[in-house]
C-alpha positions in Angstrom: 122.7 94.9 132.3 123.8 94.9 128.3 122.6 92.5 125.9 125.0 89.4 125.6 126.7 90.3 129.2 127.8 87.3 130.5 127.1 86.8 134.0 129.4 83.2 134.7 130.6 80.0 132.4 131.4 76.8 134.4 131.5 73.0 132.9 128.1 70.8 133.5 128.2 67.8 134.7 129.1 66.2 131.1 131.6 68.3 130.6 130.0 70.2 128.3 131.1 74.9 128.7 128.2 76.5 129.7 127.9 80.4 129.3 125.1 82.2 131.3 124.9 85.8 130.0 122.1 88.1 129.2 120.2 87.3 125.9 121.2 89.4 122.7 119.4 89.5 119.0 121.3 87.1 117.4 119.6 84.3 120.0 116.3 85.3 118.4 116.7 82.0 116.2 117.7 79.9 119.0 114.8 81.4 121.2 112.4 80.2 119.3 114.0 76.5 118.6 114.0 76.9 122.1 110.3 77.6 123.3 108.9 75.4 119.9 110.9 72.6 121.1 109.0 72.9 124.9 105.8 72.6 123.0 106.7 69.9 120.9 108.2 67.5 124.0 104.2 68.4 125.4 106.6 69.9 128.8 105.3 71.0 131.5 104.5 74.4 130.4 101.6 77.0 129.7 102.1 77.1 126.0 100.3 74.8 124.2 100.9 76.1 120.6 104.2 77.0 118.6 105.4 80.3 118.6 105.5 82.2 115.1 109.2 83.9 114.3 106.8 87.4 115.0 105.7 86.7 118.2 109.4 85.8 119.0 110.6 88.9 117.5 108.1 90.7 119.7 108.7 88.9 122.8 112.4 89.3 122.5 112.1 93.3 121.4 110.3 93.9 124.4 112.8 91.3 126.4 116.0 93.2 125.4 114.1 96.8 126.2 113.3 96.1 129.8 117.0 94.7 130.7 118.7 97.7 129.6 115.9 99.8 131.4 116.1 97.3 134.4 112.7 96.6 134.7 113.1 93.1 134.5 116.6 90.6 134.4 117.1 87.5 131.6 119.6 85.3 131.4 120.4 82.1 129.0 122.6 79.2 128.9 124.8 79.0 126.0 126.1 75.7 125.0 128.7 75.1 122.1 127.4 78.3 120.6 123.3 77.1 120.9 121.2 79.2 123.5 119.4 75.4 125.2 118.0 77.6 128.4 116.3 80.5 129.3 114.9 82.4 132.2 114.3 85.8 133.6 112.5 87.6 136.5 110.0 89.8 136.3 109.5 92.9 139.2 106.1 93.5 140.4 105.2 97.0 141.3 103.4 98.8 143.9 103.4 97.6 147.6 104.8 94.0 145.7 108.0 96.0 144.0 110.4 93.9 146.5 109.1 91.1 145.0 110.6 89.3 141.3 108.6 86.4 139.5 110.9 83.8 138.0 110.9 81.8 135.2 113.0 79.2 133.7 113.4 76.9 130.8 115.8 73.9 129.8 115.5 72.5 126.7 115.5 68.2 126.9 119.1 66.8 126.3 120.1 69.7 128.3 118.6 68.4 131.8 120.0 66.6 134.8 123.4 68.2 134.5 123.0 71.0 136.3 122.3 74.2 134.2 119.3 74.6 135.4 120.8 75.0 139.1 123.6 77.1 138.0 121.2 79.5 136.6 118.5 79.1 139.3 121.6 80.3 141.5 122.9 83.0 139.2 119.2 84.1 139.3 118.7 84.3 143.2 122.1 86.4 143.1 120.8 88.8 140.8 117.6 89.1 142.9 119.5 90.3 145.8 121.8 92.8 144.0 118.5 94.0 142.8 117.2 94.5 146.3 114.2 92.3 145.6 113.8 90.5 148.6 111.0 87.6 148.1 111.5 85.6 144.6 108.2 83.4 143.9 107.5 81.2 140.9 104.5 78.5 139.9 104.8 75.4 139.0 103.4 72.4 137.4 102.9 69.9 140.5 103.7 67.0 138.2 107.1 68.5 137.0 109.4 66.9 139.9 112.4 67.6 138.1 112.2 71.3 138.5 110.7 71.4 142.0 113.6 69.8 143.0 116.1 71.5 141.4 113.8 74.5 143.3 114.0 73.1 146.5 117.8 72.8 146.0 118.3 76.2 146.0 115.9 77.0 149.2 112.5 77.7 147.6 110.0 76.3 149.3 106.4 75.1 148.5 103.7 77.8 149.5 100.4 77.1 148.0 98.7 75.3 145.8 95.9 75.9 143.3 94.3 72.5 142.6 93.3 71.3 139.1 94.6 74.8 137.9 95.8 73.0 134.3 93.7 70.2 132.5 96.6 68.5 129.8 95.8 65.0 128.0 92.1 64.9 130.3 94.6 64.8 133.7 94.0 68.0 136.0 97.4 68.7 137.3 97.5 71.0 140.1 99.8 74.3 140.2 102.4 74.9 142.9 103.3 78.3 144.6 106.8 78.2 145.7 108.7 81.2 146.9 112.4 81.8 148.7 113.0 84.8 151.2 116.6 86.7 150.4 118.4 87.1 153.2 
């Protein structure tokens, strides 16, 4: 896939256009708003700390490198212009390489209106034309809103790894879930 190929637009559920396509350089600036403003909101995330324009300039870099090589697929929601998602799916290798790791971020004011499932679904379709056929993702157990947007689209809980993150002086336990591709 290219950089900035859009994958599908539809309306959200206010009514605002939403363009998922693949990410490109000129996001780099709404990448990072993007990530920093997760950290900021304290969300349900592993990063704990801002990321420096650098370590965005990396990240992306290295991002945009494996899509064109297909080594791994990313995909962001574009509204009025503004990247306000991101997600991707990484392959694992070896006797695992029919399996992808997915990832997903919604930035708040952005939630609730269904860009997250649109993308969740745009994901899983990509999955298959990749011939991966087991998705799997973690999350945080207290982040209801995204487990149910994951049980939506048929991933189910598969494990659990109790008291895996310690926010605020709360252990919070870490959920396994994964879908099978038919």
């Amino acid at each position: 896939m290219k950089a900035g190929e859009i994958v599908k637009t539809f309306d959200a559920r206010d009514g605002r256009r939403v363009v998922l396509r693949a990410p490109r350089w000129e996001d780099l600036d709404d990448l990072l708003e993007l990530i920093n403003s997760l950290v900021e909101e304290g969300a349900d995330i592993l990063r704990t700390e801002k990321v420096s324009r650098e370590e965005e300039i990396d990240w992306l870099s290295k991002a945009l490198a494996s899509l064109e090589k297909g080594e791994a697929f990313y995909l962001v929601a574009e509204v009025e212009g503004k990247v306000v998602a991101s997600s991707d799916i990484h392959l694992r290798g070896g006797f695992a390489r029919h399996v992808g790791v997915l990832g997903i971020i919604v930035r708040a004011g952005f939630r609730d209106v269904g860009i997250g499932t649109e993308m969740m679904k745009a994901l899983i379709e990509k999955a298959r034309e990749m011939g991966l056929k087991v998705l799997t993702l973690a999350v945080f157990a207290s982040n209801k809103r995204a487990i149910h947007v994951y049980e939506k689209v048929g991933f189910a809980v598969t494990g659990c790894i109790p008291k895996k993150f310690f926010p605020n002086g709360e252990y919070i336990d870490e959920l396994i879930m994964a879908k099978v591709l038919e």
